[in-house]
C-alpha positions, 0 to 999 in steps of 0.5 A, a space after each residue: 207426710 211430714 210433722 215439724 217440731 222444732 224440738 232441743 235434743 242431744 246429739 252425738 257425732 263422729 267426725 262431724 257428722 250425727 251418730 245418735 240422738 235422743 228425742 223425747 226421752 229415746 235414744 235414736 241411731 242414725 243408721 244413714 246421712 241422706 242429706 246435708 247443707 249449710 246456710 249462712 245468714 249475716 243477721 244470725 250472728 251473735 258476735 265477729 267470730 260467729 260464722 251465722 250458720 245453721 247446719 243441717 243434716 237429714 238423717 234415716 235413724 230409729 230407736 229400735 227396729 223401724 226407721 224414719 226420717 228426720 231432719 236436725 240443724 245445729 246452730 253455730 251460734 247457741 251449739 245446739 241442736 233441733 229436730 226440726 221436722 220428722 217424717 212417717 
């Protein structure tokens, strides 16, 4: 089962990718990328040179011991970062 949040975190990365994250205070380590895509829509672009994606990464991480499953976007436009959903 899966929980949405949409949720602003810090993300740090390595070549591209998510490495680590804090959510609520915890610091989550990305252990695997399960997932990754991009999607571009013209009306999400704030100026000539803003590409209009949101990028999205699925990720297995935890802040300890027991992993889950979460899914994070980065937003070209603000370069931000949410967590989008979360799942048990």
């Amino acid at each position: 089962m899966s929980r949405l949040y949409g949720d602003p975190i810090e993300v740090w990365t390595r070549d591209g990718e998510p490495t680590q994250f804090v959510w609520r205070d915890r610091l989550y380590m990305v252990r695997r990328v399960l997932d990754h895509w991009v999607v571009a829509r013209e009306w999400w672009k704030t100026s000539e040179g803003d590409p209009g994606e949101r990028q999205f990464w699925r990720v297995e991480a935890s802040p300890g011991r027991e992993a889950g499953s979460y899914e994070l976007r980065y937003d070209t436009a603000s370069n931000g970062w949410l967590l989008l959903r979360a799942w048990d």
